[in-house]
Backbone bond lengths (Angstrom), bond angles and torsions (degrees), N, CA, C in turn:
res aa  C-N    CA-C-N  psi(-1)  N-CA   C-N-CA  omega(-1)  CA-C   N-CA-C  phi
1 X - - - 1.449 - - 1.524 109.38 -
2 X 1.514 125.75 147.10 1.073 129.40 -177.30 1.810 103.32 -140.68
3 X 1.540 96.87 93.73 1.498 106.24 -175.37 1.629 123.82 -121.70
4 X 1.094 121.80 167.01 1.736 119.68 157.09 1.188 109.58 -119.30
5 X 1.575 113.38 143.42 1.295 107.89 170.75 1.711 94.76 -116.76
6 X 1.460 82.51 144.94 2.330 108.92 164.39 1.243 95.76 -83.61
7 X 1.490 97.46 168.82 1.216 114.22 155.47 1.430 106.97 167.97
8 X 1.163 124.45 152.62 1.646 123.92 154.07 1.545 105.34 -63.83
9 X 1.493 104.57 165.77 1.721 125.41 173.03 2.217 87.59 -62.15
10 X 2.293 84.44 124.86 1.862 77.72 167.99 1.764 116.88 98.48
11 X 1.382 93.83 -21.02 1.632 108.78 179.44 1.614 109.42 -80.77
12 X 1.398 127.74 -0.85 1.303 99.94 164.73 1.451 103.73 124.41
13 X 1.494 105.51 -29.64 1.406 101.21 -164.84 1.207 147.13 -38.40
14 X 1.616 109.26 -40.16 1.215 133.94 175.03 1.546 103.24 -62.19
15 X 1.296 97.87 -80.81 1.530 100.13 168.95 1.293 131.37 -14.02
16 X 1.415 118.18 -65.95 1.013 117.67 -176.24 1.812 117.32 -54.07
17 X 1.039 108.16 -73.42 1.314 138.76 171.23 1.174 94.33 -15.91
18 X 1.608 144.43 -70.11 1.286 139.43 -130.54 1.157 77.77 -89.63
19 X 2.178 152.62 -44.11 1.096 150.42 -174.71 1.471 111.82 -59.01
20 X 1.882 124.04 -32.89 1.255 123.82 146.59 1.884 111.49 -44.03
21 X 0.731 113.46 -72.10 1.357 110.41 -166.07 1.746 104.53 -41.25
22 X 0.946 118.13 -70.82 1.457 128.87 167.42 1.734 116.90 -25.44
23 X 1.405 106.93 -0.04 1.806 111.84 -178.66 1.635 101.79 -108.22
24 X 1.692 87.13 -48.10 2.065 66.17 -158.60 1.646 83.82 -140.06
25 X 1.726 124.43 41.93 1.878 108.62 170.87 0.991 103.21 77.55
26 X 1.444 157.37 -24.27 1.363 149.62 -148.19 1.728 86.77 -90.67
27 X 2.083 95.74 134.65 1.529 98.42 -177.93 1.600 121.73 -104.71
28 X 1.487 126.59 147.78 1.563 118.40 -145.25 1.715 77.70 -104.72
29 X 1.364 95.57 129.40 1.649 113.90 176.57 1.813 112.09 -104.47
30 X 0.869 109.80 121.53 2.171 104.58 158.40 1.426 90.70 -125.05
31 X 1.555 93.48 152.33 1.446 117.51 145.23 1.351 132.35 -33.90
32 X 1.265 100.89 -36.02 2.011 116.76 170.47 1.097 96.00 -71.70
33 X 0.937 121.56 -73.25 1.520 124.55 -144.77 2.090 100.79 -60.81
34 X 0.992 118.91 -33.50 1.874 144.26 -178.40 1.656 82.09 -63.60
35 X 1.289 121.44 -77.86 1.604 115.99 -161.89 1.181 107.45 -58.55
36 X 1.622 125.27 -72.53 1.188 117.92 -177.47 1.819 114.58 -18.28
37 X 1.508 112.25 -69.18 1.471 132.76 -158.56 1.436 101.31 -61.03
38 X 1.985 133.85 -40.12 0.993 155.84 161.61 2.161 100.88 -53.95
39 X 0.981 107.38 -75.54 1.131 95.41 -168.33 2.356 117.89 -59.47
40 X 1.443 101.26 -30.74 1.085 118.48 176.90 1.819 101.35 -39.46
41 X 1.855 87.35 -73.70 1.615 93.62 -177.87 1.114 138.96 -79.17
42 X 1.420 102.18 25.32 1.657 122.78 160.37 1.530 109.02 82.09
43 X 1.384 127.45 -9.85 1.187 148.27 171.92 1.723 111.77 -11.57
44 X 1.379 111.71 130.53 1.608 98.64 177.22 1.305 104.07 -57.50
45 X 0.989 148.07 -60.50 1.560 136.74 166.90 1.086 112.61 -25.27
46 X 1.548 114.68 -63.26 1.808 103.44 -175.88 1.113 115.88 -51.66
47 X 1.887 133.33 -44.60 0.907 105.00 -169.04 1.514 110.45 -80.65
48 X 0.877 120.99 8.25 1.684 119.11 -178.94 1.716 101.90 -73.87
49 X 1.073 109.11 -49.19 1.698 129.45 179.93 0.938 108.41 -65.26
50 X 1.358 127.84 -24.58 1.932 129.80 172.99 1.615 112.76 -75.38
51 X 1.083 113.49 -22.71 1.239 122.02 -153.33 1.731 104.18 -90.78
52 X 1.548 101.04 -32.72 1.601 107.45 177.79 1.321 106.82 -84.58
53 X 1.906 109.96 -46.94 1.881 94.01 173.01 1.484 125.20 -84.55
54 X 1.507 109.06 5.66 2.214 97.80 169.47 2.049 89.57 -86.94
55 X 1.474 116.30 1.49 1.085 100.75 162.81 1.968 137.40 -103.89
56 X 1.446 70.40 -4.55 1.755 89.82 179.55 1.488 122.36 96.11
57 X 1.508 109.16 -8.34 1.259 112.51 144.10 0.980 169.10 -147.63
58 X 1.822 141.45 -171.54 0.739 113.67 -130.43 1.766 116.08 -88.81
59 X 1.712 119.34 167.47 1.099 118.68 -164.07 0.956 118.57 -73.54
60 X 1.819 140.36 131.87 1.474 122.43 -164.65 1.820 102.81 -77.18
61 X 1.686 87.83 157.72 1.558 98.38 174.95 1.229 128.06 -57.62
62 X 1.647 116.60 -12.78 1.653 127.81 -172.58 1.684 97.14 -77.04
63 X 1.695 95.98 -60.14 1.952 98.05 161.86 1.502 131.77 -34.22
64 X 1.116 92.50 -54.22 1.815 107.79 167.51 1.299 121.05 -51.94
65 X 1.322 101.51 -48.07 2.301 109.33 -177.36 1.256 85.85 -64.25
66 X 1.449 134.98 -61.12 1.428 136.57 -141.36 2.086 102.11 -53.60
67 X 1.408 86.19 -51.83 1.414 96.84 169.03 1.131 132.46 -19.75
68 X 1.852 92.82 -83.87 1.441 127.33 -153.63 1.614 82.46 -68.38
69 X 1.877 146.35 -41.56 1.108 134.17 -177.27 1.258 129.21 -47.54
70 X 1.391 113.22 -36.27 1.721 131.62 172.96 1.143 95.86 -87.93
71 X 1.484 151.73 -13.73 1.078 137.78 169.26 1.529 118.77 -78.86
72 X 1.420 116.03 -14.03 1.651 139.60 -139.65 1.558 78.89 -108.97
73 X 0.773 121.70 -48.81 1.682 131.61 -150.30 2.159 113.01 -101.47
74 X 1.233 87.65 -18.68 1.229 107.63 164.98 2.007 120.46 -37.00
75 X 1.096 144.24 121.77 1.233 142.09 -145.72 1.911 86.84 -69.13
76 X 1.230 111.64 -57.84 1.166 103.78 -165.31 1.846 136.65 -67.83
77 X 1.463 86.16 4.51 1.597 116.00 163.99 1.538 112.83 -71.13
78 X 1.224 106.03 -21.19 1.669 101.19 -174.53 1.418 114.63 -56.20
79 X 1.119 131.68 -62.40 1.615 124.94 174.25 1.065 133.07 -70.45
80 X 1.721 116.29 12.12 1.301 138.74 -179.37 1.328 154.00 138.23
81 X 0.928 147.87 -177.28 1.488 127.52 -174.75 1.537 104.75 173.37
82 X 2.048 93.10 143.99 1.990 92.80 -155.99 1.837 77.79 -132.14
83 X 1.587 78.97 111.91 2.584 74.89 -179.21 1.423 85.87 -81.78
84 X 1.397 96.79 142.13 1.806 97.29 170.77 1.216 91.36 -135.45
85 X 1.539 106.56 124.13 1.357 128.28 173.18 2.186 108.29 99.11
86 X 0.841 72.68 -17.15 1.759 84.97 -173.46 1.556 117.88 -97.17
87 X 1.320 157.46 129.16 1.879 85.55 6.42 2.125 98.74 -76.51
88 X 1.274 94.43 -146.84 1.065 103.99 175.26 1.898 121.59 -163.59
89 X 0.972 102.75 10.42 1.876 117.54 167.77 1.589 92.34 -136.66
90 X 1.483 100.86 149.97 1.635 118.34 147.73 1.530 120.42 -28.12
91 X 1.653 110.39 -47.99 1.457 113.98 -158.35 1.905 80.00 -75.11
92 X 1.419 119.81 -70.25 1.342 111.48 -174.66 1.610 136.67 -15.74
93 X 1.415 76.30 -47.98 1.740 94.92 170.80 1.611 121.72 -65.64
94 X 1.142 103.09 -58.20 1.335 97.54 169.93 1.519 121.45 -63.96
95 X 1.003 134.72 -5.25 1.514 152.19 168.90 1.180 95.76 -73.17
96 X 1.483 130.66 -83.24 1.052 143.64 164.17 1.842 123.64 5.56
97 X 1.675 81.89 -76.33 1.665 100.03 170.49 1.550 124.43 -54.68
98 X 1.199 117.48 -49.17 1.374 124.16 150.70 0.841 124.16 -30.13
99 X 1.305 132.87 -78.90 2.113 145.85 179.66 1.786 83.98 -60.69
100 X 0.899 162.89 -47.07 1.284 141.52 -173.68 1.621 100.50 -68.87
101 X 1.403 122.81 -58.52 1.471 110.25 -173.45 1.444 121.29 -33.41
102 X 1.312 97.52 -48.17 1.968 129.72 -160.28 1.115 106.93 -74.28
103 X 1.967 130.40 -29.13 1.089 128.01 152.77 1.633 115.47 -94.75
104 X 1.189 133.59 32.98 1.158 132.18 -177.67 1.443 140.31 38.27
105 X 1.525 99.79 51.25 1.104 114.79 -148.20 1.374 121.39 -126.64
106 X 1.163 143.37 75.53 1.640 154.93 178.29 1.448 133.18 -55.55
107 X 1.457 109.16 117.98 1.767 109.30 -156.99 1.346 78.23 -84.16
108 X 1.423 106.49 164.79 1.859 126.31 179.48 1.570 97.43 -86.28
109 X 1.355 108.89 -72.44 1.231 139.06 -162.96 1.907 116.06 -126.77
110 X 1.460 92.33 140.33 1.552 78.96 153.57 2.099 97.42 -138.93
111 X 1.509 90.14 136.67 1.735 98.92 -168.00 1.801 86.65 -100.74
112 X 1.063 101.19 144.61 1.405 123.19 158.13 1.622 119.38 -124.16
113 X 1.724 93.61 102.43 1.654 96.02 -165.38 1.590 105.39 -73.01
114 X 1.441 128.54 134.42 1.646 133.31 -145.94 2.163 74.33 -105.25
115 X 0.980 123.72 154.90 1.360 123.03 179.25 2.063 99.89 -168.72
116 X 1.549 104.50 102.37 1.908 105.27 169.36 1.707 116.74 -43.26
117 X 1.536 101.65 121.33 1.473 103.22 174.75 1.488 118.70 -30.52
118 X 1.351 123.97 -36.19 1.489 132.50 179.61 1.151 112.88 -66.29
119 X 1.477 117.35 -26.76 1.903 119.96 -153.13 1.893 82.15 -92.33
120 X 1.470 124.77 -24.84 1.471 132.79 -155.15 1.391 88.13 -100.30
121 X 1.144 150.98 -82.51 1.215 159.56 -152.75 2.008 92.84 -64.95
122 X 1.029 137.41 -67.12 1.236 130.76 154.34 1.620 107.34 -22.50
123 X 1.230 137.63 -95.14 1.528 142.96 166.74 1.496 99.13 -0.26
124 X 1.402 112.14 -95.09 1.528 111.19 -171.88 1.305 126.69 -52.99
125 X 1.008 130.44 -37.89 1.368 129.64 -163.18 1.816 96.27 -87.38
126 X 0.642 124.05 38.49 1.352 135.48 173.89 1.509 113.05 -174.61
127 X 0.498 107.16 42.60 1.811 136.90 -173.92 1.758 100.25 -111.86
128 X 1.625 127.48 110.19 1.469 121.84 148.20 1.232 107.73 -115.58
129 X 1.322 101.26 160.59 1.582 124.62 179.21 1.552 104.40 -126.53
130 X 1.678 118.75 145.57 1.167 118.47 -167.27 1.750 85.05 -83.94
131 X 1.495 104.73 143.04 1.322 100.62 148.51 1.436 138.46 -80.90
132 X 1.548 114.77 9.24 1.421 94.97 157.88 1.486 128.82 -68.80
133 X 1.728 137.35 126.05 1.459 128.63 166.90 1.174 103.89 -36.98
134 X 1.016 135.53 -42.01 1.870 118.70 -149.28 1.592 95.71 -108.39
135 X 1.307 112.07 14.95 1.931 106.23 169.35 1.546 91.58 -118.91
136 X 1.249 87.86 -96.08 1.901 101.00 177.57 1.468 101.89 68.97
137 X 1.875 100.17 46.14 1.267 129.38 161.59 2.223 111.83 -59.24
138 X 1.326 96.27 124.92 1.675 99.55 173.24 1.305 125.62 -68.13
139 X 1.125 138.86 131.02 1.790 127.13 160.26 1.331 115.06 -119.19
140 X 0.856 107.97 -161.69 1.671 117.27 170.68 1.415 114.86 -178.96
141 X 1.282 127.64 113.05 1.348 142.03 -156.20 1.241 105.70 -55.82
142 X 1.306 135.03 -37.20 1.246 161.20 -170.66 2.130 122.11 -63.62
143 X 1.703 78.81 -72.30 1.498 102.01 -175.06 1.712 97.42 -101.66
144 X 0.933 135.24 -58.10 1.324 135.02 -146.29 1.743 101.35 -128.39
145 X 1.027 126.43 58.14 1.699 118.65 -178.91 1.427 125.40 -51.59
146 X 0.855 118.43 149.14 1.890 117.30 160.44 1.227 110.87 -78.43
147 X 1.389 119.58 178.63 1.660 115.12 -171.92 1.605 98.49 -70.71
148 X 1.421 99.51 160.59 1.804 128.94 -175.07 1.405 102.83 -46.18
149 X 1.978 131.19 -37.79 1.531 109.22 -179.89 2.071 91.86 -94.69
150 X 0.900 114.85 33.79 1.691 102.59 162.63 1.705 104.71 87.49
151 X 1.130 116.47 37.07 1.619 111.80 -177.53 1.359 119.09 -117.91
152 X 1.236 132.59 -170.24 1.131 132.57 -146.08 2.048 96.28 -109.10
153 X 1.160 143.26 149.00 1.302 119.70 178.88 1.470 104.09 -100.73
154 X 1.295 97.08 13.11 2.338 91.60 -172.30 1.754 88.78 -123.70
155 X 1.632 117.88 -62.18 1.500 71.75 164.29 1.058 129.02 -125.76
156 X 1.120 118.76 13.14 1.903 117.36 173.33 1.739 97.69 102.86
157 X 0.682 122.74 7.61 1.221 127.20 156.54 1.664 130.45 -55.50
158 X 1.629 140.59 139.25 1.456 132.99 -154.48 1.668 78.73 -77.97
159 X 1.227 108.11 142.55 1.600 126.17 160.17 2.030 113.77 -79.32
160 X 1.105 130.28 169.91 1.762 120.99 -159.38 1.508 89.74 -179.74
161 X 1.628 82.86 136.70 1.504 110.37 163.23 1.469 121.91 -74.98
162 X 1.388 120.05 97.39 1.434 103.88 -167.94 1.706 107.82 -64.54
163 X 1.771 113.64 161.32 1.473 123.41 175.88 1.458 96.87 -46.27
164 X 1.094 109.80 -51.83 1.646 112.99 -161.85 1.435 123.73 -75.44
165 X 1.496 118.11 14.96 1.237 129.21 159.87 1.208 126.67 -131.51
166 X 1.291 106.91 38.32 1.461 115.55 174.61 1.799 92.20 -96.74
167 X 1.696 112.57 148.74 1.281 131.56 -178.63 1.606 105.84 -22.79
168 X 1.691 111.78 -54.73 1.454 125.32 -129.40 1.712 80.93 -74.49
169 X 1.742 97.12 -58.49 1.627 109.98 -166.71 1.327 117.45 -46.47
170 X 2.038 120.94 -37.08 1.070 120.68 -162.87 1.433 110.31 -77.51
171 X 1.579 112.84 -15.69 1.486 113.17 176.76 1.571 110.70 -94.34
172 X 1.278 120.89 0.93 1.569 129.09 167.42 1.706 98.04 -71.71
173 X 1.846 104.69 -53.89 1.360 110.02 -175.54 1.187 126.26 -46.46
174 X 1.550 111.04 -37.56 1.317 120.23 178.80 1.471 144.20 -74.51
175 X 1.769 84.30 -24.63 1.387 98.11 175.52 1.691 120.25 -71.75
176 X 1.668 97.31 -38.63 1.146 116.42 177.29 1.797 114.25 -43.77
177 X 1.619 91.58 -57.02 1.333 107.20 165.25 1.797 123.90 -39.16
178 X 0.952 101.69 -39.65 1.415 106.04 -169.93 1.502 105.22 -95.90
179 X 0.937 125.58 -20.06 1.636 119.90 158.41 1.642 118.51 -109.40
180 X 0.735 113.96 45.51 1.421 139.53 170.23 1.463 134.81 -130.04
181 X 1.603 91.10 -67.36 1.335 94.47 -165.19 1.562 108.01 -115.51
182 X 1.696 113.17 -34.65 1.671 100.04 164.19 1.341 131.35 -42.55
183 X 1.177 114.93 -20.77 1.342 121.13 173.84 1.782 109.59 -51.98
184 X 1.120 125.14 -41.68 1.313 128.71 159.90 1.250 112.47 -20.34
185 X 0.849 121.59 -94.98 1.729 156.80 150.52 2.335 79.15 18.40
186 X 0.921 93.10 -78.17 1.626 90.47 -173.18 1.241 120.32 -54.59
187 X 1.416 117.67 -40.03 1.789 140.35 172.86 1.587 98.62 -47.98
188 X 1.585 103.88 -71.17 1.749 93.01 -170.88 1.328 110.84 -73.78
189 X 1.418 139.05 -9.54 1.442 130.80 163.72 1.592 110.05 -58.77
190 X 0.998 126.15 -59.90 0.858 144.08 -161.35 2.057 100.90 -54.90
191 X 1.212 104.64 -47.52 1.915 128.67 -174.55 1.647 106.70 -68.14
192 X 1.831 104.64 -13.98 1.291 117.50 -166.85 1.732 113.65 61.53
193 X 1.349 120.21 42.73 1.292 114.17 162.97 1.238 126.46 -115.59
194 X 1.799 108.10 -1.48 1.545 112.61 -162.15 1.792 114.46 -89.06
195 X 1.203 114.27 120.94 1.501 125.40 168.95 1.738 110.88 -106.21
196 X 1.211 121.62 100.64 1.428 152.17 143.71 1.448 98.98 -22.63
197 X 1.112 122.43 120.12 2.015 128.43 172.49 1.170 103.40 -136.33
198 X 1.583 122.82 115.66 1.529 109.97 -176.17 2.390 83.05 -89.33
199 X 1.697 98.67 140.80 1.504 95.41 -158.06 1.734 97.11 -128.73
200 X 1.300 108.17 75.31 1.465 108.59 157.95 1.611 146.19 -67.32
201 X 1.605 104.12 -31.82 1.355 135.74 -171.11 1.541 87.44 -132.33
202 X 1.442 105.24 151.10 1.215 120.13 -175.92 1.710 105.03 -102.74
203 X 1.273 110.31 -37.60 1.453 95.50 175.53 1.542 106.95 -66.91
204 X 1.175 116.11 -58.04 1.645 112.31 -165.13 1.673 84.83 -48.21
205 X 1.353 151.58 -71.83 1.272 138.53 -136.08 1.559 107.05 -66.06
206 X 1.515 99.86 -21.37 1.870 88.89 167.66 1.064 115.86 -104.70
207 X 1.250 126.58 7.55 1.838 128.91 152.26 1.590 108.88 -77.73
208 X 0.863 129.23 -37.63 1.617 128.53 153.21 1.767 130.65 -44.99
209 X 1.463 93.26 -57.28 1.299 97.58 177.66 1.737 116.34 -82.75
210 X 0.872 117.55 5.10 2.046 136.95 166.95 1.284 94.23 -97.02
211 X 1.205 125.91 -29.54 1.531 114.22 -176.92 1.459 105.39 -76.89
212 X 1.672 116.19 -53.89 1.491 130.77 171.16 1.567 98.57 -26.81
213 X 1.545 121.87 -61.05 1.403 106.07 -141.30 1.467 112.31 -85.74
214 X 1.388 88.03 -8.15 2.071 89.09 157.12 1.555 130.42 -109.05
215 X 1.630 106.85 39.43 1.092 106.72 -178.29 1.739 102.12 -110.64
């Protein structure tokens, strides 16, 4: 499968995606996950990409295509690939579409998981992350806890509320979201690739979207 998933901040994305991978090999790509791994291995890219975030900002989109192309082409892309979170502006997209033409390369689908401000704002704000860097294991106080004094269960590490999921931030996130990046949402309708998933449960949302790609 060769898909994108939407979503607002909290919709699942990650989640889902890595449960895509788990069907048919297809590997779940972000932009994070590309820099981090790029800048780690010292990569002429990485260090190009280091240079804007030890400055605070953000990496240009030309940096980004350059990426996502060696990422595109990557051996283990062959049986597929699920961008989660990516692109994420109009201009991206159309970038996007391009470097796919040029490598000959055809998205199936793009799902936009539909998720109630309540079901999202619920999600995060009860959302921990281990603070170790090299775990940065997920919980959720709710569904999935860390151990009883607040720790990590892989490595024992204090678990933390990130800044960015406190109430105030997640509705900064969202807004952002919605003048940014919903705009998508119309772009790939429009290209005829967009499939609508209302996405509560993560399994049912990838029994849906396996259903999508044989319709």
């Amino acid at each position: 499968m060769r898909i994108v998933l939407l979503g607002a901040p909290g919709a699942g994305k990650g989640t889902v995606a890595k449960l895509l991978t788990e069907h048919d090999g297809s590997v779940q790509i972000s932009t994070g996950d590309i820099l981090r791994a790029a800048v780690k291995d010292g990569t002429e890219l990485g260090v190009q990409a280091k240079e804007y975030m030890d400055r605070g900002d953000l990496v240009p989109d030309s940096l980004i295509m350059k990426m996502m192309e060696e990422r595109l082409q990557a051996d283990d892309c062959e049986r597929g690939f699920i961008l989660d979170g990516f692109p994420r502006t109009i201009p991206q997209a159309e970038e996007l579409k391009k470097l796919l033409e040029r490598l000959g390369i055809a998205l199936d689908v793009v799902v936009n998981l539909e998720v109630p401000k309540d079901v999202i704002l619920d999600r995060l704000t009860t959302r921990r992350t281990c603070s170790n860097p090299d775990c940065q294991a997920i919980y959720n106080i709710k569904s999935n806890p860390p151990t009883e004094d607040g720790r990590c269960k892989i490595c024992g590490s204090p678990v933390i509320q990130r800044d960015d999921e406190t109430e105030e931030a997640i509705m900064n996130r969202l807004e952002t979201y919605n003048e940014k990046t919903a705009p998508l949402i119309s772009y790939y309708e429009k290209e005829g690739l967009l499939k609508n998933i209302l996405s509560l449960k993560s399994q049912e949302t990838v029994e849906k979207i396996k259903a999508a790609l044989h319709t």
